[in-house]
Backbone as a ProteinNet text record, in pm:
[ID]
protein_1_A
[PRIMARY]
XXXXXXXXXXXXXXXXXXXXXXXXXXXXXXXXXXXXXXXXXXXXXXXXXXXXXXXXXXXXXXXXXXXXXXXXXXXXXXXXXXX
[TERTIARY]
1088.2	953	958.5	873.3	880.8	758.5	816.2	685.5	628.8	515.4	431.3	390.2	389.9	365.3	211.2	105.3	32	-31.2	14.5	-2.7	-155.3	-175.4	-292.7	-419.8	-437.2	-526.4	-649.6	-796.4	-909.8	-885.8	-949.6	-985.5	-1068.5	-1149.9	-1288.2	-1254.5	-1160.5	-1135.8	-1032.6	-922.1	-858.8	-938.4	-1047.5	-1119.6	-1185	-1252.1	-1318	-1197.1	-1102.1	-986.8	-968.3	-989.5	-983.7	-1071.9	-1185.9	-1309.5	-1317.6	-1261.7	-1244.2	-1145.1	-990.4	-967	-1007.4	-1053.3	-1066.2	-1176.3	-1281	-1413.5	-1338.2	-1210.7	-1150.1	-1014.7	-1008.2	-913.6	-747.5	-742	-636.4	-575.5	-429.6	-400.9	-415	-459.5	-493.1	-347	-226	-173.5	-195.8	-214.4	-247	-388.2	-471.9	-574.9	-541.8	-490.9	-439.5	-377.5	-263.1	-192.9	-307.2	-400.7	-539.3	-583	-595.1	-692.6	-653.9	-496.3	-410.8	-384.7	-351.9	-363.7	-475.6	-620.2	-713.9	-738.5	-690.5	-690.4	-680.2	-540.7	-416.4	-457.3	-508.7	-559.1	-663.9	-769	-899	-838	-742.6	-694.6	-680.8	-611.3	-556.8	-690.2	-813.5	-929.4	-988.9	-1009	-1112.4	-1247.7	-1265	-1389.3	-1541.8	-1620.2	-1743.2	-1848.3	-1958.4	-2066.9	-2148.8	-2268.5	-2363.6	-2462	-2482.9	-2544.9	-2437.6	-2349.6	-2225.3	-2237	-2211.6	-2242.7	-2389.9	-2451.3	-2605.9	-2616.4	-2548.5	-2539.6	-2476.4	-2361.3	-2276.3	-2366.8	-2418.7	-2505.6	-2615.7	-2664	-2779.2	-2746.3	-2587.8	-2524.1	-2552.3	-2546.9	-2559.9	-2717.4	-2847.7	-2929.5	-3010	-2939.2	-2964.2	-3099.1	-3117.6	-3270.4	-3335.1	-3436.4	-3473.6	-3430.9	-3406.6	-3402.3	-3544.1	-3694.4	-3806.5	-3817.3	-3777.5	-3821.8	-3782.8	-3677.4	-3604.7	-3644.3	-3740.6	-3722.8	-3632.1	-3561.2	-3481.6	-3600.7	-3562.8	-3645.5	-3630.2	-3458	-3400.4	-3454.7	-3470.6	-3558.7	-3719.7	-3751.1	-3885	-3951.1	-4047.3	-4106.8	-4124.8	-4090.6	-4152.3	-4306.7	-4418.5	-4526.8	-4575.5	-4561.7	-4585.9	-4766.1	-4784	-4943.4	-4947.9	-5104.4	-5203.7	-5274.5	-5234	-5324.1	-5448.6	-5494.1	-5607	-5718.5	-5800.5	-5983.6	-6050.3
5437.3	5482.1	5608.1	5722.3	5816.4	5814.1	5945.5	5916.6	6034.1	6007.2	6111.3	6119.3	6226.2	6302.7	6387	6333.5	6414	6430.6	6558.5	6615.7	6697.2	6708.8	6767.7	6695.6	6566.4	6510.9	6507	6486.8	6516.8	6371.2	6305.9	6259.8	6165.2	6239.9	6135.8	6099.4	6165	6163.8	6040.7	5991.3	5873.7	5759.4	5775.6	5662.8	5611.6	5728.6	5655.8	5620.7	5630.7	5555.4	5422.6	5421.1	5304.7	5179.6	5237.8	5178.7	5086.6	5225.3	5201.7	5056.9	5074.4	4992	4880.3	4856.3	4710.1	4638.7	4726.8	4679.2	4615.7	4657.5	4630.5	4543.3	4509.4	4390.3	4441	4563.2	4625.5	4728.6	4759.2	4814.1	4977.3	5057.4	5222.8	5236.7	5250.3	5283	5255	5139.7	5078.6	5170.1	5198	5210.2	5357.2	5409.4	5592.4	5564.9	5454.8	5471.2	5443.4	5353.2	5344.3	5442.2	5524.4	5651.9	5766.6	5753.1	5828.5	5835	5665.1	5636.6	5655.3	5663.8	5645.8	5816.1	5884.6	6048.9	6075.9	6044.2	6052.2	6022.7	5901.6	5839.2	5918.7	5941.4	6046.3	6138.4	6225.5	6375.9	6329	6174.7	6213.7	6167	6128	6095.3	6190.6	6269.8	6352.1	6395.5	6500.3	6512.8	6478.6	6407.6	6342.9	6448.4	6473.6	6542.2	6451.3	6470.4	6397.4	6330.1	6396.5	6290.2	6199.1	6176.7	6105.9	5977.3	6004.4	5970.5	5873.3	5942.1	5855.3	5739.5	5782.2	5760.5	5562	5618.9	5479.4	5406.9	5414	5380.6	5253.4	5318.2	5255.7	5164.8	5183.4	5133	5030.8	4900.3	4784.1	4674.7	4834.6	4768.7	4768.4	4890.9	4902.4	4998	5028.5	5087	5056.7	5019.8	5020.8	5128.1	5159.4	5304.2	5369.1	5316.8	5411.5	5410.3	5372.9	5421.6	5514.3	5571.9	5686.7	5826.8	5905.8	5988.6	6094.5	6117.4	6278.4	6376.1	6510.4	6569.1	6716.5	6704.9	6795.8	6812.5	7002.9	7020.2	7057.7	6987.7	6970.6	7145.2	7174.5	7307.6	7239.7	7286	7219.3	7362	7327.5	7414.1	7357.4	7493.3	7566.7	7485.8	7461.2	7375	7566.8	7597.5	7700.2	7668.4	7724.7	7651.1	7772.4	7816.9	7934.6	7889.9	7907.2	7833.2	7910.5
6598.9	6627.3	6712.1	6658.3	6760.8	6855	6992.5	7081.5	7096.3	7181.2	7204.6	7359.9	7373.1	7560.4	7493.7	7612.5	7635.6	7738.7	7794.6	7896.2	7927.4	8049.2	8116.1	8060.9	7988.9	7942.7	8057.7	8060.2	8150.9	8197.9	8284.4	8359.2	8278.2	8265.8	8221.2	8092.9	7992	7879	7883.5	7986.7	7993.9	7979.5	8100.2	8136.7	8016.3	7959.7	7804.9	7709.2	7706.5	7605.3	7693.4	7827.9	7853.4	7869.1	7821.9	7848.4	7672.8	7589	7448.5	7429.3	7497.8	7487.9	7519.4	7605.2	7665.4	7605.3	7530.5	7451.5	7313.7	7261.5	7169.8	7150.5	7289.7	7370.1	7305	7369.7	7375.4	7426.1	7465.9	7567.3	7548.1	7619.9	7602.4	7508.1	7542.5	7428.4	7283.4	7264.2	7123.3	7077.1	7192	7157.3	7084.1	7211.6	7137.8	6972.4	6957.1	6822.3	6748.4	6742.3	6637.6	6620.1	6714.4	6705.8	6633.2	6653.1	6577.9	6408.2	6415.3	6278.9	6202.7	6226.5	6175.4	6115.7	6251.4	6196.3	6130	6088.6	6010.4	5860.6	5873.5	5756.5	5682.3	5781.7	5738.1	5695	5664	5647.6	5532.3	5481.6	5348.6	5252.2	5286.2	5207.4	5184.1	5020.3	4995	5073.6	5133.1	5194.8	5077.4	5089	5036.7	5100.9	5011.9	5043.5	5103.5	5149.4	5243.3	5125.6	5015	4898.7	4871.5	4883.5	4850.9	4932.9	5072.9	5185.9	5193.6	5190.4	5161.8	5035	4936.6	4832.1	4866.9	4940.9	4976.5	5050.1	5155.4	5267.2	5167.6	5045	5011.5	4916.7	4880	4715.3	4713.4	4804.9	4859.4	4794.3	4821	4796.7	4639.2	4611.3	4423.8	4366.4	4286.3	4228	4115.9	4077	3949.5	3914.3	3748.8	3628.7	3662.7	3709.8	3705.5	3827.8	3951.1	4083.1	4099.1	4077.9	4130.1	4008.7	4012.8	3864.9	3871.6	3752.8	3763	3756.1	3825.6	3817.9	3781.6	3710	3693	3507	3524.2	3358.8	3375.2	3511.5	3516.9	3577.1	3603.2	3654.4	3785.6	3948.3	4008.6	3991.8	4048.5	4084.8	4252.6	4287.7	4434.7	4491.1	4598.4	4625.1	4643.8	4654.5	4683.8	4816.7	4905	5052.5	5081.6	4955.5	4964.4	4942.2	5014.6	5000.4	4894.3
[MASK]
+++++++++++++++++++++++++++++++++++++++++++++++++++++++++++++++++++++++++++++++++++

């Protein structure tokens, strides 16, 4: 296993890894290697757009085929706010 030194870390920035750990009943190191791994992990997952994103969020609860209309093809037309 290799290690890691990190130096000049803040203050307040320990305390919240340690605050992290202990909410997660584990020791600040472990907590750092999670944090690490999880990085790590995120880099190698395709970045997702925010319709993507939303998309997942709602997948769960489903749609009818007519609630949702496409609206692609369509003209949108502009409202007139002139008296």
């Amino acid at each position: 296993m290799a290690q890691l030194i990190v130096r000049n870390l803040e203050s307040a920035v320990k305390a919240r890894l340690q605050q992290r750990a202990r909410r997660h009943g584990r020791s600040m190191e472990e907590e750092a290697r999670e944090i690490l791994r999880n990085a790590a992990r995120a880099e190698d997952q395709p970045a997702r757009g925010l319709g993507t994103e939303i998309a997942a969020l709602f997948a769960a609860v489903g749609t009818e085929d007519d609630d949702v209309r496409e609206l692609r093809g369509h003209k949108i037309q502009t409202p007139s706010f002139r008296r």
